[in-house]
C-alpha positions in Angstrom: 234.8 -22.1 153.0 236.7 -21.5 156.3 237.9 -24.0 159.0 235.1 -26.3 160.5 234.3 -27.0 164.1 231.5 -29.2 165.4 230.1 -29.4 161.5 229.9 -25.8 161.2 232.0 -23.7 158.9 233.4 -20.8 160.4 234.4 -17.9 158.1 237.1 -15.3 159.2 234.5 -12.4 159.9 233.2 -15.0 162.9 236.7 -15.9 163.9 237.4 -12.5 164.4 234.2 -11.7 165.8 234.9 -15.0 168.3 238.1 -13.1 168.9 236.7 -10.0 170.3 233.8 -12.6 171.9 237.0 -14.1 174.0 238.4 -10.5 174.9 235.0 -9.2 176.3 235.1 -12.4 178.8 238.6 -11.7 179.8 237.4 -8.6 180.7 234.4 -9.0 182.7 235.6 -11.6 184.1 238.9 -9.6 185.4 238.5 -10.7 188.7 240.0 -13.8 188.2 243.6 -15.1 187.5 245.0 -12.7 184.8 247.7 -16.0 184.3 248.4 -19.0 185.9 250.9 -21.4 186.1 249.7 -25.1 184.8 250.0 -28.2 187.3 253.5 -29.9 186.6 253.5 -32.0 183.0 250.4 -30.3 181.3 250.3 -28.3 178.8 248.9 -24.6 178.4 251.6 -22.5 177.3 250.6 -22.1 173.7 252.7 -19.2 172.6 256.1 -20.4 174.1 256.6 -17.5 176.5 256.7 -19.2 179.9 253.8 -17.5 181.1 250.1 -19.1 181.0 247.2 -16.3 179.9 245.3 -14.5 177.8 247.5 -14.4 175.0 247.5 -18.0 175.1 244.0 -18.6 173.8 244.4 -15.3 171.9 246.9 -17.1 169.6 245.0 -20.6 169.2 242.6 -18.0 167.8 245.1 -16.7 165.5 246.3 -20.1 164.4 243.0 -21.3 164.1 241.3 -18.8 161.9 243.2 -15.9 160.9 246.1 -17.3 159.5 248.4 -17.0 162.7 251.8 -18.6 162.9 251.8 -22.2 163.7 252.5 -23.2 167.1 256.1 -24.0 168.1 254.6 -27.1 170.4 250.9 -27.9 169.1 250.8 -30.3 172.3 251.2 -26.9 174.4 248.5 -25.6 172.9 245.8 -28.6 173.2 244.2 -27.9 176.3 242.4 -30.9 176.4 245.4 -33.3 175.4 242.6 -34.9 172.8 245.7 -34.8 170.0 243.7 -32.0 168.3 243.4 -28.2 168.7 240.5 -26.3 168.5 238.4 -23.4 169.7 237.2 -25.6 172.2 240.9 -25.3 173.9 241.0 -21.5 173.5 237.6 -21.3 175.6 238.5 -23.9 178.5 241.7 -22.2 178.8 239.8 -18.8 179.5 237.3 -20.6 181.7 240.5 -21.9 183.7 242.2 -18.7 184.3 239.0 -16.6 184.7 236.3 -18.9 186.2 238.4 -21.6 187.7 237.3 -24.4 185.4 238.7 -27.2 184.6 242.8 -27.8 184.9 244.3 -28.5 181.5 245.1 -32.2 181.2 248.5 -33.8 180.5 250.1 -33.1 177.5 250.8 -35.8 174.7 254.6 -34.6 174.5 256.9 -36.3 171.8 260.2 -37.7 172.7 263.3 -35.7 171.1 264.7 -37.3 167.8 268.0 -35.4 168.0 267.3 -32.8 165.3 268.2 -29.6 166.4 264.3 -28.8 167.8 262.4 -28.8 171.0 260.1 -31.9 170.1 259.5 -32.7 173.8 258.3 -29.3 174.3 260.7 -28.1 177.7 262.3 -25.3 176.6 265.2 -27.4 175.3 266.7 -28.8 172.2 268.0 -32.3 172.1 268.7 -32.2 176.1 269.1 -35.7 175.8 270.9 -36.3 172.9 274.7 -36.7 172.6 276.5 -33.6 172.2 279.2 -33.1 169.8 282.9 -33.0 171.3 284.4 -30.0 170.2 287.7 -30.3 168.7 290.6 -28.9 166.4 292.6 -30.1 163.4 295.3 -29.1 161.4 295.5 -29.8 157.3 298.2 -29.9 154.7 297.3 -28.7 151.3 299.3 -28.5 148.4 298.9 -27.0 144.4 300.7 -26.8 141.4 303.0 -24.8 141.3 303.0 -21.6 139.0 305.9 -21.5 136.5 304.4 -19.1 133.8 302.1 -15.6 134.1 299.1 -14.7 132.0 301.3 -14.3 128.9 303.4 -17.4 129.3 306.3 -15.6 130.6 308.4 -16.8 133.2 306.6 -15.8 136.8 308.6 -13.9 138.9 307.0 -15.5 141.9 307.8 -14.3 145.4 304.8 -15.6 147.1 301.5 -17.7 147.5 298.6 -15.9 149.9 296.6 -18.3 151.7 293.1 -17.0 152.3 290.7 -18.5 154.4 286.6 -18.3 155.7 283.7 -19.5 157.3 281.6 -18.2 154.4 281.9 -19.0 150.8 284.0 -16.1 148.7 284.9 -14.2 152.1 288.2 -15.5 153.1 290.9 -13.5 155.0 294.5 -13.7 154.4 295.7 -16.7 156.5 299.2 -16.6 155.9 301.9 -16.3 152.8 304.3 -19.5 152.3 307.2 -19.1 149.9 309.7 -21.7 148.4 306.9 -24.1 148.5 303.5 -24.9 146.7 302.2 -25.7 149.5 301.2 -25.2 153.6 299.5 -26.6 156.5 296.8 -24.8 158.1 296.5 -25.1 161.8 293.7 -25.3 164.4 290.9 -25.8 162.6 287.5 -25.4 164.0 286.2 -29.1 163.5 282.6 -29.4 162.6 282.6 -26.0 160.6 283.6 -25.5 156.9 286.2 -23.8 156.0 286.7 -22.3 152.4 290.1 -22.2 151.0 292.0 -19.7 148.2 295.3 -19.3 147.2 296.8 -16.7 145.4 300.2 -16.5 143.6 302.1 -13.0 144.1 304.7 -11.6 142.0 307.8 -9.5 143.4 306.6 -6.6 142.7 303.4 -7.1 145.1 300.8 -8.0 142.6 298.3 -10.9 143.1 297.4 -13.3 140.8 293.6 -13.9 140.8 292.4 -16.4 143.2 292.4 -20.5 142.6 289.1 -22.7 142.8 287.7 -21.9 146.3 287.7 -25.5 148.5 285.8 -26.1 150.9 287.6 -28.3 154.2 285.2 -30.5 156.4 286.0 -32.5 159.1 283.2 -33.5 161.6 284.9 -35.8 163.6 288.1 -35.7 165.1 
């Protein structure tokens, strides 16, 4: 059973056949406005590509009835700003640019909630949120101090390696300390994660495996 408009099921043969139904209009009826651009505050720009046209109602078509992506902004793509989107949008949208129907009507936009998408529909993510200060820190860590090698001799320690990323299990050498387990990384990038290993290294060059990767967090200054 396919989608159902006006009471009638429509399978995906007739969507596609309403498909090629809404090309062969576009192209008789060339003569008119190939694109337009909607009166200020309404909506019409289904596909999110700044331009109002064919492809428009093309991809309500998609969405509809062959399994199309979902729009970005449904409210862009409701022609009639009922709350609902339907073939009936796809064919007044044609009828507008081709035929000079009726002008799509305001869009129902939603206010932005601050989480990270375009809910308002401009073009713009959380425009009118607060924006996060950007900011650096520095942080002190220290370990235990190794006093014995694999075999429970003596270490002849020269060295710890501080290594340190953005990604898990991908840190770059950050600096080598000696004479104390321990060292202060500077100028940290705050809101980001930064993963921390340290490595012991013997006189004559050799690294130890690395310690249990920690991850360092600050989001506020």
């Amino acid at each position: 059973m396919g989608p159902v408009v006006g009471g009638k099921s429509i399978s995906r043969e007739l969507a596609r056949s309403a498909l090629g139904v809404l090309l062969a209009f576009s192209a008789i009826a060339a003569t008119g406005r190939a694109s337009a651009a909607p009166p200020t505050g309404v909506t019409a720009d289904c596909n999110q590509d700044h331009h109002v046209d064919i492809a428009d109602a093309i991809y309500v078509i998609n969405y509809l009835f062959l399994g199309g992506a979902h729009p970005e902004c449904s409210s862009q793509c409701d022609f009639h700003g009922n709350g609902t989107v339907d073939l009936a949008d796809a064919i007044s949208l044609l009828q507008w640019l081709m035929l000079g129907g009726r002008a799509p009507k305001p869009a129902l936009l939603s206010a932005e909630i601050c989480d990270g998408k375009d809910n308002n529909c401009d073009g713009e993510a959380d425009e009118v949120c607060p924006k996060p200060v950007p900011f650096k820190y520095d942080v002190t860590l220290e370990w235990e101090a190794v006093a014995e090698d694999v075999f429970g001799r003596a270490a002849a320690l020269a060295a710890y390696r501080i290594y340190v990323g953005t990604v898990p299990a991908q840190g770059n050498l950050y600096r080598e300390v000696s004479g104390c387990a321990c060292a202060t990384l500077k100028d940290l990038q705050g809101g980001a994660s930064h993963y921390v290993t340290v490595r012991a290294v013997d006189r004559n060059g050799i690294e130890s495996a690395p310690s249990v990767e920690v991850e360092i967090l600050k989001k506020e200054p």
